[in-house]
C-alpha angles and dihedrals in degrees: 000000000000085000101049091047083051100052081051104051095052085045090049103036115355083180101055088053101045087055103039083057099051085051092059091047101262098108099153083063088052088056108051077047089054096038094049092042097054094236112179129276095259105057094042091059084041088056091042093058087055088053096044087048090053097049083044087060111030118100111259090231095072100035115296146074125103099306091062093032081059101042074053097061095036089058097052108122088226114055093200094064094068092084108045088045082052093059095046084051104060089042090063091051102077094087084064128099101272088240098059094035091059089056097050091042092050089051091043084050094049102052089036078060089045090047098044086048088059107069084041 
């Protein structure tokens, strides 16, 4: 049954579910609902910057940290995305402890640098 209300959902309103599950924390769910719906460039980075917070933050040990936020970025279709998700993404930090703000923010800063010497 769970199935079914959830295959209708992404027929009758792909936003509202990809939403409603980020909400609820599964935001690379949200995405490939986002991704095979077609939703528009914005929510998709939206939701990329979600994804890209969670693996910051996330202990390295189960999956997460700066080496796997940047395999993320590396793997968007679209390379420039990379930047703009970047950028979301540091906007959505300030609720973190400063230490480890400052850590995630030095690393955001690094690969924005990376990203802007590549079109010089």
């Amino acid at each position: 049954m769970f199935v079914f209300q959830v295959e209708a959902d992404c027929k009758e309103d792909p936003e509202g579910l990809a939403l409603r599950l980020a909400g609820k924390g599964a935001v690379s769910a949200a995405l490939k609902v986002a991704e095979s719906a077609g939703l528009s460039i914005d929510l998709r980075r939206e939701l990329q910057g979600r994804q890209l917070v969670k693996l910051l933050t996330a202990d390295p040990l189960n999956g997460g940290g700066p080496a796997e936020a940047s395999r993320f970025l590396s793997s968007l279709r679209d390379t420039d995305d990379a930047l703009p998700v970047a950028m979301g993404a540091m906007q959505l930090l300030p609720n973190l402890r400063s230490k480890q703000l400052l850590v995630i923010k030095h690393y955001l800063a690094y690969f924005y640098l990376v990203q802007l010497c590549k079109f010089l």
